[in-house]
C-alpha positions as a Markdown table, in Angstrom:
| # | Residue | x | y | z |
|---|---|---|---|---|
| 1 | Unk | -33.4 | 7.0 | 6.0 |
| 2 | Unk | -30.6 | 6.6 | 8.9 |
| 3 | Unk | -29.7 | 10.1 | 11.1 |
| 4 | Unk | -26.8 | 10.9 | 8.4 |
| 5 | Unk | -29.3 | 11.8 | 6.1 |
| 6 | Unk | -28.8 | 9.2 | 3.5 |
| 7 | Unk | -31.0 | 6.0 | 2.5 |
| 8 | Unk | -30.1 | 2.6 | 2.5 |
| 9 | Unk | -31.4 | 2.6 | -1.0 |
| 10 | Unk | -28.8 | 5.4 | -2.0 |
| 11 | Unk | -25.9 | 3.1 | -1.0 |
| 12 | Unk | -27.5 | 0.1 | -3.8 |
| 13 | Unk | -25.6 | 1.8 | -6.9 |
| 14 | Unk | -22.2 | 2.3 | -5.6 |
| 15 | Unk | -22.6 | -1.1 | -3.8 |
| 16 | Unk | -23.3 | -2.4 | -7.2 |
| 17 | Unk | -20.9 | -0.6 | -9.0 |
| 18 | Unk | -17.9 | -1.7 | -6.6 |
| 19 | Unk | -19.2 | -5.4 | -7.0 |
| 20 | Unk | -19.6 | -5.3 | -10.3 |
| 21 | Unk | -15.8 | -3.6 | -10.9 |
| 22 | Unk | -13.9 | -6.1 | -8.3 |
| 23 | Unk | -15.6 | -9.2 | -9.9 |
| 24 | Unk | -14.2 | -7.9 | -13.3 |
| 25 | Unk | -10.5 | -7.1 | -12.3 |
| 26 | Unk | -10.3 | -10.1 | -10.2 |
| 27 | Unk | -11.6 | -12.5 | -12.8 |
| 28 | Unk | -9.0 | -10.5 | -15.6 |
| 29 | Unk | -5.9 | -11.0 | -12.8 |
| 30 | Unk | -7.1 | -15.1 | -11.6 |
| 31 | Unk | -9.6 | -16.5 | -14.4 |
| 32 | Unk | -11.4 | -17.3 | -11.1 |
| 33 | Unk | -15.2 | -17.0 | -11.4 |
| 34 | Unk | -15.7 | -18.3 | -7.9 |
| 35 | Unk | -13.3 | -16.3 | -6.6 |
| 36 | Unk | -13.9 | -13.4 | -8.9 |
| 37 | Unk | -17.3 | -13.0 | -7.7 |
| 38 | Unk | -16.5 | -14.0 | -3.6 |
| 39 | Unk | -13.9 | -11.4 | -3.7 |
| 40 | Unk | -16.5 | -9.1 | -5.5 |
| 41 | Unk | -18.9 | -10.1 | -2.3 |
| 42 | Unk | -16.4 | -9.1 | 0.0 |
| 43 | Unk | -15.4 | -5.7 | -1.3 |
| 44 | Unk | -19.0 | -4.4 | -1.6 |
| 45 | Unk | -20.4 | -6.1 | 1.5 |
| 46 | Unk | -18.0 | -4.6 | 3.5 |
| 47 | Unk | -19.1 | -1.0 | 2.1 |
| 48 | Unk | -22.7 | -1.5 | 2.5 |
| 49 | Unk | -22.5 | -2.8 | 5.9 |
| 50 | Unk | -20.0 | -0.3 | 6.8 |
| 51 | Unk | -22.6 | 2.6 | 5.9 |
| 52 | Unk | -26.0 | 0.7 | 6.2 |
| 53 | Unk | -25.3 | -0.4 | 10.1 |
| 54 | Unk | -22.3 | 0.7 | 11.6 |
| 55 | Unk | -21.0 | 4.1 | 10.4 |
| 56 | Unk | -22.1 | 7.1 | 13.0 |
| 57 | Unk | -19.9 | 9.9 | 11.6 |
| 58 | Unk | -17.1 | 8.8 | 14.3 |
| 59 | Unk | -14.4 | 8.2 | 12.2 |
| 60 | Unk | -14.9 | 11.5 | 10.7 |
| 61 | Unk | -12.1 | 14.4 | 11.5 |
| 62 | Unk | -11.6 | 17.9 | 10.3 |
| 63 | Unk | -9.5 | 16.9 | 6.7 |
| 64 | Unk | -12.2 | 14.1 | 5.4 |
| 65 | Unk | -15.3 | 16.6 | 6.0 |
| 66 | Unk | -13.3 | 19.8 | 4.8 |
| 67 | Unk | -12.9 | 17.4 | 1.5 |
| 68 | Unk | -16.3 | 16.5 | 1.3 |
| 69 | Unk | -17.6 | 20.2 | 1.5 |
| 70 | Unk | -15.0 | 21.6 | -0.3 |
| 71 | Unk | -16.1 | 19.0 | -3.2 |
| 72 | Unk | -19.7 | 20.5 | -3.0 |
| 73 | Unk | -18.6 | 24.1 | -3.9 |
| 74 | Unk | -16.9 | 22.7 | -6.6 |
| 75 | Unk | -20.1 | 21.4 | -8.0 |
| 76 | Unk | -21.7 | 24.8 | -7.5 |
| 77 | Unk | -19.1 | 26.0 | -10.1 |
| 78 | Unk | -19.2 | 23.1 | -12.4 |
| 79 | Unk | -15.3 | 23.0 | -12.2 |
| 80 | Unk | -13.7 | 20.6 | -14.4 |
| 81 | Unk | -10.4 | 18.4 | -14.1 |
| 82 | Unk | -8.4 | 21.0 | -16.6 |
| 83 | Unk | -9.0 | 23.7 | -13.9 |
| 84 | Unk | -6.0 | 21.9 | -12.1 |
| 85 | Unk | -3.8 | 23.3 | -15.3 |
| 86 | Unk | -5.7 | 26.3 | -16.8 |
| 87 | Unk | -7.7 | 27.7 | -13.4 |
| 88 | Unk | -6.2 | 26.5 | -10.7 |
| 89 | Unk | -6.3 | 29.8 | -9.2 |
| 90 | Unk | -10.0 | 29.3 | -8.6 |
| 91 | Unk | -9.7 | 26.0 | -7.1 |
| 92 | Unk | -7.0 | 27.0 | -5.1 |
| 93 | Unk | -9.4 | 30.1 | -3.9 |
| 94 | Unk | -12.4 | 28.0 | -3.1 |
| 95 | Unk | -10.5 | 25.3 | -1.3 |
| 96 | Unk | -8.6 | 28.2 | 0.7 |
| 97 | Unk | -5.7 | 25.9 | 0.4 |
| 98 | Unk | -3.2 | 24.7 | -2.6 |
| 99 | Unk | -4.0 | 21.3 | -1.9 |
| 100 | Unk | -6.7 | 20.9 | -4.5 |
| 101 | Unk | -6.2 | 17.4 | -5.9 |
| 102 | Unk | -8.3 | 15.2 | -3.5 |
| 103 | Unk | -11.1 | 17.8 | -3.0 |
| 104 | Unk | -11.8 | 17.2 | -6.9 |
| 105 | Unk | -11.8 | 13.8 | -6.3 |
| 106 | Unk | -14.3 | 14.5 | -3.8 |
| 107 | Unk | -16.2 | 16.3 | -6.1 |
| 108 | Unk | -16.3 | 13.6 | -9.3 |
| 109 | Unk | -17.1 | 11.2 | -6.1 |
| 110 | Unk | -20.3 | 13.4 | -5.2 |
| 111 | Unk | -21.2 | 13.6 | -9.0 |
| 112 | Unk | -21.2 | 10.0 | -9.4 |
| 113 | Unk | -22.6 | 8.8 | -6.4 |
| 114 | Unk | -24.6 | 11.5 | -4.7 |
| 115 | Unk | -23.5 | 14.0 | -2.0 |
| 116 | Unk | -22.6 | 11.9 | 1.1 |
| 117 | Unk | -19.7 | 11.1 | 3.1 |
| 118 | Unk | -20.3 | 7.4 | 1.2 |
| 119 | Unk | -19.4 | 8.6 | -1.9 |
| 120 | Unk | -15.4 | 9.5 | -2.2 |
| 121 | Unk | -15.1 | 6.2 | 0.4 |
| 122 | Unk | -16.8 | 4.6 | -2.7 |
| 123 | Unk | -14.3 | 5.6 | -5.1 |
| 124 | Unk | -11.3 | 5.0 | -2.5 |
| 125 | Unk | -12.8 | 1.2 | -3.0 |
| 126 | Unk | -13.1 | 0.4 | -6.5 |
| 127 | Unk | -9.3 | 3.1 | -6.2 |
| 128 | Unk | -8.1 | 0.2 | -4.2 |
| 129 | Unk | -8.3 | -2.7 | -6.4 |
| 130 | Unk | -6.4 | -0.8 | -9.2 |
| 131 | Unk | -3.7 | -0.9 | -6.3 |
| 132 | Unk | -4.2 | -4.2 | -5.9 |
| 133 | Unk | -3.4 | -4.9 | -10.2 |
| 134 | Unk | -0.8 | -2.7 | -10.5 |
| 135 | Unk | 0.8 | -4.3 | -7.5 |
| 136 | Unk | 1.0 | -7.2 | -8.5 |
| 137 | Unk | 1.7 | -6.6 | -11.7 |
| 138 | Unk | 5.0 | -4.8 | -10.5 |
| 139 | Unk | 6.4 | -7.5 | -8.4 |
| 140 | Unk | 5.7 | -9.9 | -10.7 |
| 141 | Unk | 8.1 | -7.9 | -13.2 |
| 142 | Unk | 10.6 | -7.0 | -10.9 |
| 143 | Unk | 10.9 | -9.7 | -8.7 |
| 144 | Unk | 10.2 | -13.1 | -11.0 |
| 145 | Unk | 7.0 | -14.4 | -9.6 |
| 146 | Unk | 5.7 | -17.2 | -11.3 |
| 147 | Unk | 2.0 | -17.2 | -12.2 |
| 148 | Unk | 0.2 | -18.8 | -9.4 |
| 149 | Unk | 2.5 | -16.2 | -7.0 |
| 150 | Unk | 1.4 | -13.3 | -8.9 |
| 151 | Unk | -2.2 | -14.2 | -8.2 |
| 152 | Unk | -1.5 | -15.3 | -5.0 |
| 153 | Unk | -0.3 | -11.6 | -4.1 |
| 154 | Unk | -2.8 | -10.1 | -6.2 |
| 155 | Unk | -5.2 | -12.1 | -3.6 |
| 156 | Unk | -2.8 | -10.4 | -0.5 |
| 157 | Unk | -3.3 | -6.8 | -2.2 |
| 158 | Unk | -6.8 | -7.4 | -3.0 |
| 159 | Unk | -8.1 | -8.4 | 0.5 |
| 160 | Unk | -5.5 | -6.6 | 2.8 |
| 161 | Unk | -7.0 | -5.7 | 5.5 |
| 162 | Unk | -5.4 | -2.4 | 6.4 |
| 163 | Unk | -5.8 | -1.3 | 2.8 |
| 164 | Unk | -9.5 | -2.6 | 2.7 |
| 165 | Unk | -10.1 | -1.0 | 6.2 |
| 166 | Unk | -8.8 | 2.3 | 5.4 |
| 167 | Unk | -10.3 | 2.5 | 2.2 |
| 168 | Unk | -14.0 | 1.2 | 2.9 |
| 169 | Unk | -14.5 | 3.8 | 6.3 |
| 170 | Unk | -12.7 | 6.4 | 5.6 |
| 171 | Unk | -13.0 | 9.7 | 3.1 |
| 172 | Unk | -9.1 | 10.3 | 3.3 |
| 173 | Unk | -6.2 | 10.8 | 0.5 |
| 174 | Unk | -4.4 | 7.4 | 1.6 |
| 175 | Unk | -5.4 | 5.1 | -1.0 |
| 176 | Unk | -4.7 | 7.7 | -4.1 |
| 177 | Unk | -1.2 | 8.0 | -2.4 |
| 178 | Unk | -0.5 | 4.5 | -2.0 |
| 179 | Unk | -1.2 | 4.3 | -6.1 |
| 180 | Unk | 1.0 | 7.2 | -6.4 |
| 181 | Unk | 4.1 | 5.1 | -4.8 |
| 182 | Unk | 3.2 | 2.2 | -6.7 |
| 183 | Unk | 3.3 | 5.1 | -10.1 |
| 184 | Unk | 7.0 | 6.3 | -8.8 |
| 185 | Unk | 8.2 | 2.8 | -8.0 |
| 186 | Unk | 7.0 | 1.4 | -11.9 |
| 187 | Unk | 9.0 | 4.8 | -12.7 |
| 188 | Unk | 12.0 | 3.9 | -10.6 |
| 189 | Unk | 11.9 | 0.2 | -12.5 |
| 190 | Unk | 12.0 | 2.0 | -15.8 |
| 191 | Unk | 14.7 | 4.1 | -14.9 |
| 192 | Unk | 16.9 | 1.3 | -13.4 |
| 193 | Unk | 16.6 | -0.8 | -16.8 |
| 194 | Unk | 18.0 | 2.6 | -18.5 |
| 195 | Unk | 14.1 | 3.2 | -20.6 |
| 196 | Unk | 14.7 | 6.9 | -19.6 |
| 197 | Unk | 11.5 | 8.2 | -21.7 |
| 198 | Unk | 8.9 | 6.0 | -20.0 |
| 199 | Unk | 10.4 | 6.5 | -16.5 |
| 200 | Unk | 9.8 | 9.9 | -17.4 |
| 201 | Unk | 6.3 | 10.0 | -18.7 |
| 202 | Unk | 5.4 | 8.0 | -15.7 |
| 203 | Unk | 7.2 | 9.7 | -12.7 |
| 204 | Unk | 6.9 | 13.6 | -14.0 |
| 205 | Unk | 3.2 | 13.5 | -13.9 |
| 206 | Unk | 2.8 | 11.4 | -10.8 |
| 207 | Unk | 5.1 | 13.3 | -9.1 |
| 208 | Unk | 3.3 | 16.2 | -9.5 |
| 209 | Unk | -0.5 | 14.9 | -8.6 |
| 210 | Unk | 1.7 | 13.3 | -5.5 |
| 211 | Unk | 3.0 | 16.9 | -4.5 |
| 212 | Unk | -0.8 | 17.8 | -4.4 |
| 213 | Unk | -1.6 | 15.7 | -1.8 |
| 214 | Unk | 1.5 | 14.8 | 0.1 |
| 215 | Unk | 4.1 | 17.3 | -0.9 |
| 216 | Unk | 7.2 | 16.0 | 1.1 |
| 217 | Unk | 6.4 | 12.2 | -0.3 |
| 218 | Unk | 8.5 | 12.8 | -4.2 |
| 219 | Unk | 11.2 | 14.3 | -2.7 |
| 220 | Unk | 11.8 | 11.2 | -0.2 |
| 221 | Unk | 11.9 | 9.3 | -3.2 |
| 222 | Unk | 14.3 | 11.9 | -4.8 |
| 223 | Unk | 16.5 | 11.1 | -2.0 |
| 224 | Unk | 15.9 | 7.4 | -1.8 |
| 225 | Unk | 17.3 | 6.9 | -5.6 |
| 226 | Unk | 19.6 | 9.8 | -4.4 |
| 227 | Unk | 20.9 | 6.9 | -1.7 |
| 228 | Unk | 20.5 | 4.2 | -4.1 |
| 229 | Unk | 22.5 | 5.9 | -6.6 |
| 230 | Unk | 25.4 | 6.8 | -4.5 |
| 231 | Unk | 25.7 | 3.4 | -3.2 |
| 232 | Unk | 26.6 | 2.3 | -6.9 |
| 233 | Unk | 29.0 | 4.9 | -7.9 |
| 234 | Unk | 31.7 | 1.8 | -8.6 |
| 235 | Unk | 30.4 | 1.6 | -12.3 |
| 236 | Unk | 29.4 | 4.1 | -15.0 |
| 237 | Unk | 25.5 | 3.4 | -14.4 |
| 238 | Unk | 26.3 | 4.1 | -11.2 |
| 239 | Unk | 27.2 | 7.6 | -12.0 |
| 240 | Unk | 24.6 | 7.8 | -14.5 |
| 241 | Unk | 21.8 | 7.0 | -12.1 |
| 242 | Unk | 23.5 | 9.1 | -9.8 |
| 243 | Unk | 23.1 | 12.0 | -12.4 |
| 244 | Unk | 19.4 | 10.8 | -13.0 |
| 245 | Unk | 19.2 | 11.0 | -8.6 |
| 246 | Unk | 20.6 | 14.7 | -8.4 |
| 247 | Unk | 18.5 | 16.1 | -11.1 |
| 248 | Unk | 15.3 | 14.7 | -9.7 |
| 249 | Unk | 16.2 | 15.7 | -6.4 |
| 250 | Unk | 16.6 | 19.3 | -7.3 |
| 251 | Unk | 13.6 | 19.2 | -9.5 |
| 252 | Unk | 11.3 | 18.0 | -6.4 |
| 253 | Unk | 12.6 | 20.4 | -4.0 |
| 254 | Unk | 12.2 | 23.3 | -6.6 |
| 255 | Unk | 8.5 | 22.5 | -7.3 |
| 256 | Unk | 8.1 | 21.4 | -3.4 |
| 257 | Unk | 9.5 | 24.8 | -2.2 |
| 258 | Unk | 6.1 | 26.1 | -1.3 |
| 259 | Unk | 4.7 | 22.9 | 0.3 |
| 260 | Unk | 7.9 | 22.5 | 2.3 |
| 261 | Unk | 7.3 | 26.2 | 3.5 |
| 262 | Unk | 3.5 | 25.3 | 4.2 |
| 263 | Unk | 3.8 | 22.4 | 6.5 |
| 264 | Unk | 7.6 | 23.4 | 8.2 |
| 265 | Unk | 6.3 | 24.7 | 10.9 |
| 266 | Unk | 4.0 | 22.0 | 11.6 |
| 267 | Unk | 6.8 | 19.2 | 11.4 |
| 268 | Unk | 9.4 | 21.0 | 13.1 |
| 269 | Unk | 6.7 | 21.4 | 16.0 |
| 270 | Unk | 6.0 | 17.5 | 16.4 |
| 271 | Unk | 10.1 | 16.6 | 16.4 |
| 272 | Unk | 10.3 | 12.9 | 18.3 |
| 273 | Unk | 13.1 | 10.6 | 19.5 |
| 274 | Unk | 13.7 | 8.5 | 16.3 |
| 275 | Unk | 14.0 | 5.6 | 18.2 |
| 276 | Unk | 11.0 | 5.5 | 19.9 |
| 277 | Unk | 9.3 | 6.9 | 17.2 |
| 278 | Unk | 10.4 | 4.7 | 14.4 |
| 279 | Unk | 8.7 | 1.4 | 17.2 |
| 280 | Unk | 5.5 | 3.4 | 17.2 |
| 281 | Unk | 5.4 | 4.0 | 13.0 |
| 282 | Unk | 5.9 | 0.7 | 12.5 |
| 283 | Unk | 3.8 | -0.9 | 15.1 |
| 284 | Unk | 1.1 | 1.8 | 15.8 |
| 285 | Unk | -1.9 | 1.2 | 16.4 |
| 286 | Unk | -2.3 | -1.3 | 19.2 |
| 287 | Unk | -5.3 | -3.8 | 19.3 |
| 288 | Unk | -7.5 | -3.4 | 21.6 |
| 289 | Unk | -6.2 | -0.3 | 22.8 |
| 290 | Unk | -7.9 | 1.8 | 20.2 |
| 291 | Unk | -10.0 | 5.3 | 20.3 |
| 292 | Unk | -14.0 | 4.6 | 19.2 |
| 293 | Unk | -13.7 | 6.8 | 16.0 |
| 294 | Unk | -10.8 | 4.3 | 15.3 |
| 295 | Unk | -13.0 | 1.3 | 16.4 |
| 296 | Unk | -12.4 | -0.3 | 12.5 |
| 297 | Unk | -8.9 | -0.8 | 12.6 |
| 298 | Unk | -9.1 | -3.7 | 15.1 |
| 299 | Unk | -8.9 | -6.4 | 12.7 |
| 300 | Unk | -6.2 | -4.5 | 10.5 |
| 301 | Unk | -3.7 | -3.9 | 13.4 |
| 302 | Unk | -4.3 | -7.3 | 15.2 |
| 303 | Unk | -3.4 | -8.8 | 11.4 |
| 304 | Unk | -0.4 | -6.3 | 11.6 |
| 305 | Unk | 0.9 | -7.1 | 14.4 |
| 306 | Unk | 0.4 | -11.5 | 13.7 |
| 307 | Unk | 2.4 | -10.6 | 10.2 |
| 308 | Unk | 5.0 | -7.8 | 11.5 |
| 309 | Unk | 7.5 | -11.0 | 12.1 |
| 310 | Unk | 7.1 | -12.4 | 8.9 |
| 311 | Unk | 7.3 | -8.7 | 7.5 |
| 312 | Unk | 11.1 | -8.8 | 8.8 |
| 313 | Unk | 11.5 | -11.7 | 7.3 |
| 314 | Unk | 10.2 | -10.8 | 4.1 |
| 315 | Unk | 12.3 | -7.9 | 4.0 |
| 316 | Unk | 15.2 | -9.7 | 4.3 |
| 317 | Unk | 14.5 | -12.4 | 1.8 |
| 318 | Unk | 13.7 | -9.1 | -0.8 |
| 319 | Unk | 17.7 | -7.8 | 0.0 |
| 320 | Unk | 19.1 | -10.9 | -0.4 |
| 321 | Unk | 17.7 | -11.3 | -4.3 |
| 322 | Unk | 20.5 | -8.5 | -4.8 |
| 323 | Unk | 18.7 | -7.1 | -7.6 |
| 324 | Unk | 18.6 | -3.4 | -8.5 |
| 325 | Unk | 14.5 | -3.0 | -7.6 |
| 326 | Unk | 15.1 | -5.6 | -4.8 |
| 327 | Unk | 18.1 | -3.3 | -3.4 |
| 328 | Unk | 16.2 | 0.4 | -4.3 |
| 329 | Unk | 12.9 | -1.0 | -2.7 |
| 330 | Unk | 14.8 | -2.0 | 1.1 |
| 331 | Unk | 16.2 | 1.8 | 0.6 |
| 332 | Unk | 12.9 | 3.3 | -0.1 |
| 333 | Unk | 11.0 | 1.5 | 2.5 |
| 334 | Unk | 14.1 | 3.1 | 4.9 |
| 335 | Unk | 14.0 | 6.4 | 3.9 |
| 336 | Unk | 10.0 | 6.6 | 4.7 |
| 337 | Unk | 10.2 | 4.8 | 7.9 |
| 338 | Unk | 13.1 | 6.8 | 9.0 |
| 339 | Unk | 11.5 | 10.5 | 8.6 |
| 340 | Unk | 8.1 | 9.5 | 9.8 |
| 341 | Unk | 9.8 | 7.9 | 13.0 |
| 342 | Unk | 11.4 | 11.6 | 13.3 |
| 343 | Unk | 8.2 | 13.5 | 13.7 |
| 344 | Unk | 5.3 | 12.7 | 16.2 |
| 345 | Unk | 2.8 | 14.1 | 13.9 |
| 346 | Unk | 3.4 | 11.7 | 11.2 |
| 347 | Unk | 3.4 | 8.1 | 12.7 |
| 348 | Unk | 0.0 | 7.5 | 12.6 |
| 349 | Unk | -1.5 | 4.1 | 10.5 |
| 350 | Unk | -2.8 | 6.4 | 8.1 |
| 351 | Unk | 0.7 | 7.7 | 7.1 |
| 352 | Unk | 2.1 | 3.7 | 7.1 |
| 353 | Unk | -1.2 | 3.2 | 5.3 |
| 354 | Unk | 1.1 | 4.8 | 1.7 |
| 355 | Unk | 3.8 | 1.7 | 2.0 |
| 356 | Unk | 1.5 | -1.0 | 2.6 |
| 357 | Unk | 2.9 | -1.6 | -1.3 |
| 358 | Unk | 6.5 | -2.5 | 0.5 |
| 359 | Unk | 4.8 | -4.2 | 3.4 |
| 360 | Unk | 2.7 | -6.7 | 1.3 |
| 361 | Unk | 5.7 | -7.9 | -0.9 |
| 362 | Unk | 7.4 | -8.2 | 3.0 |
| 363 | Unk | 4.3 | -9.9 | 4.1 |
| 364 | Unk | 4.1 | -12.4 | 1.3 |
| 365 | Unk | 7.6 | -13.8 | 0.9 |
| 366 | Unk | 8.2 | -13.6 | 4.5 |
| 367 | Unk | 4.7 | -15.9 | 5.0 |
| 368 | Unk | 5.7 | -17.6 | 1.6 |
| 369 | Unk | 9.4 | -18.5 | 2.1 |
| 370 | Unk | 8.5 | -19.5 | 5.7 |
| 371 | Unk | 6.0 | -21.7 | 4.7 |
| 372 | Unk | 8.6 | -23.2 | 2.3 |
| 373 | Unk | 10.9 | -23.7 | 4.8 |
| 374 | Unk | 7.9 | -25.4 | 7.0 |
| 375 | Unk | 7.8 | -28.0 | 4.2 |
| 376 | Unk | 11.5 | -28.4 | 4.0 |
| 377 | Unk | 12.4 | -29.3 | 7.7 |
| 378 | Unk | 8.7 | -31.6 | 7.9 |
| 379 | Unk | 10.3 | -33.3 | 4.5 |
| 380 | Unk | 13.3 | -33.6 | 6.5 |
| 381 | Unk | 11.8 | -34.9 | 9.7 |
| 382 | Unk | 9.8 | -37.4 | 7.7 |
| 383 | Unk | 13.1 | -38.9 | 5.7 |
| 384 | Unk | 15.0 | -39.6 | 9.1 |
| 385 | Unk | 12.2 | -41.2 | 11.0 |
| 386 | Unk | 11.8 | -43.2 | 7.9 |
| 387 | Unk | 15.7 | -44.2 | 7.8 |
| 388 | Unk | 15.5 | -44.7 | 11.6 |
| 389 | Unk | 12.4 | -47.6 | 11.0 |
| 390 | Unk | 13.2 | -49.0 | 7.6 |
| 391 | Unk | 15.2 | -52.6 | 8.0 |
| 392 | Unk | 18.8 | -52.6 | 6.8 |
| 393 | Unk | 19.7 | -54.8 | 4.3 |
| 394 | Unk | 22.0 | -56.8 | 6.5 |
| 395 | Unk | 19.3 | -57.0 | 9.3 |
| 396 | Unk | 16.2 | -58.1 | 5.8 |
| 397 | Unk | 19.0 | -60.9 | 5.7 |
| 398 | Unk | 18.9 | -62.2 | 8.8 |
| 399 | Unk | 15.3 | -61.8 | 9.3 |
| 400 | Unk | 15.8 | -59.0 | 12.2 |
| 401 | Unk | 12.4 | -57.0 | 12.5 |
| 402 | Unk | 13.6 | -53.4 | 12.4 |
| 403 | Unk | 15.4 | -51.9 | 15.5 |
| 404 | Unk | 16.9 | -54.9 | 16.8 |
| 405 | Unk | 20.2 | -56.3 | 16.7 |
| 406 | Unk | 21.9 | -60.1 | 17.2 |
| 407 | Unk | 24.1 | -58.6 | 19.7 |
| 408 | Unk | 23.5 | -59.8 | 23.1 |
């Protein structure tokens, strides 16, 4: 027993369960068994380590322990998941808040895995590599990967480390809204390729668990496709998805009124210069220069700041493939970055932490197509310096060695 009041045997079962549900998905996404059970090792080693040696209740705030106990009321009650539809009034009463859609995840955390801080942070794990599939499984749609790159991002989703940091320390709503974007941006794919039913049976209801946890987050993607529409007004789908853009747009802000009117004040209280503030989103936090309760992003921001370059590049590499997703996904990433950069309050990793979607499929072509481009000038380099030492016919005739002439 440690001085959090937990055992190191209590951390064996969800140690075991994330190890056992990471070898599966990664041997369904690679046919690796090697790699299905070293990735497997990685994900649940980290965990157990995390809580067995180095976790002191640092990195715990007032949201991620509100959560937690909030979670344990709930299990007084015996609520139940159709409470969020047919009682949410009671939820809502015991949580003291409308924001009610983590705190049961909390609580199915506790129920499965015991009541310590451990237990949601488990979840946020095993919640992770379903980011990691889904990922993937997107881009590989959308943007033409072949097989070996879809397993080869997989790989980058699987292991990130800002997504694996985040979601291995810390009991917050991060990881559930990164699967959210990924939801919205399958539902944006649908909706571009004109299958209007399934971009609605996926967007509607992840729109409205995203509302739950970061209310303003659906309607910046109203206002993205708002964007996106309006920049293809030239044809008839452009009008259409236009149509599609307005609509959504004024559905979000109807159901977000009340969650706009909850956090205004906060937001309009942290206003920032944009342009400082947009460096510090995108750059924040700095290695080495972090606070102890913040100790575990080290690696994760120095990787951040080694990949930010090839980021760039990446991001230009996606505009140039002048596809509709490709083209909607450079507008998206935009619209975040530029209303986070507008308010201090909100340009902290763990708000960057919800498009680590767009910044892994930056990260990978950028590091991909570099690497490409490596090859190509070595290739390059390798023909002259061959041309510049191989004899000339004329010079195999005379019986010159190579790189000498007859001239005098």
């Amino acid at each position: 027993m440690n001085n959090l009041g937990y055992s190191y045997g209590e951390l064996i079962t969800p140690t075991i369960a994330i190890f056992i549900f990471s070898v599966v998905v990664f041997f369904a996404v690679t046919k690796s068994v090697v790699g299905s059970f070293i990735a497997g090792a990685v994900k649940a080693g980290v965990f157990f380590f995390v809580f067995a040696y180095f976790f002191s209740g640092q990195v715990t705030g007032a949201d991620d322990l509100y959560y937690l106990e909030t979670a344990k009321k709930y299990a007084e009650l015996d609520v139940k998941a159709s409470d969020m539809v047919f009682d949410r009034t009671k939820l809502m009463d015991v949580a003291e808040s409308s924001h009610v859609l983590y705190p049961l995840f909390n609580y199915y955390s506790i129920r499965l895995f015991g009541e310590h801080y451990f237990a949601p942070v488990a979840l946020n794990v095993m919640l992770a590599t379903l980011v990691a599939v889904l990922g993937a499984r997107l881009a590989a749609f959308e943007f033409r990967l072949t097989r070996t790159q879809k397993k080869m991002l997989f790989c980058l989703f699987f292991l990130h480390p800002e997504i694996l940091g985040w979601s291995s320390v810390f009991n917050g709503k991060e990881t559930v809204v990164l699967l959210c974007h990924i939801l919205l941006l399958f539902g944006v794919s649908y909706a571009l390729r004109k299958r209007w039913l399934m971009a609605a049976w996926v967007t509607i209801p992840t729109a409205a668990l995203l509302s739950g946890v970061r209310y303003y987050a659906p309607f910046l993607f109203a206002v993205a496709f708002l964007i996106y529409s309006l920049a293809n007004l030239k044809s008839r789908r452009g009008l259409l998805l236009l149509l599609a853009g307005v609509v959504a747009m004024a559905a979000m802000v109807m159901q977000l009124y009340g969650g706009f009117g909850y956090g205004l004040e906060f937001i309009l209280s942290t206003l920032s210069n944009p342009l400082f503030g947009v460096v510090h989103f995108l750059m924040t936090p700095r290695p080495f220069h972090l606070e102890p309760e913040y100790s575990f992003l080290l690696i994760p921001s120095i990787y951040h700041w080694c990949v930010f370059p090839f980021a760039v590049f990446g991001s230009w590499s996606v505009w140039k493939m002048r596809t509709p997703f490709s083209r909607f996904m450079i507008i998206y990433f935009l619209t975040f970055v530029a209303f986070y950069s507008t308010f201090e309050g909100l340009q902290g990793a763990r708000h960057r932490l919800q498009l680590a979607f767009a910044f892994g499929i930056f990260e990978f072509f950028g590091i991909y197509n570099g690497l490409l481009a490596i090859r190509a000038f070595l290739r390059k380099a390798r023909r002259q310096a061959l041309i510049r030492v191989a004899p000339s016919a004329s010079q195999c005739a005379a019986g010159l060695k190579p790189g000498y002439t007859s001239e005098i």
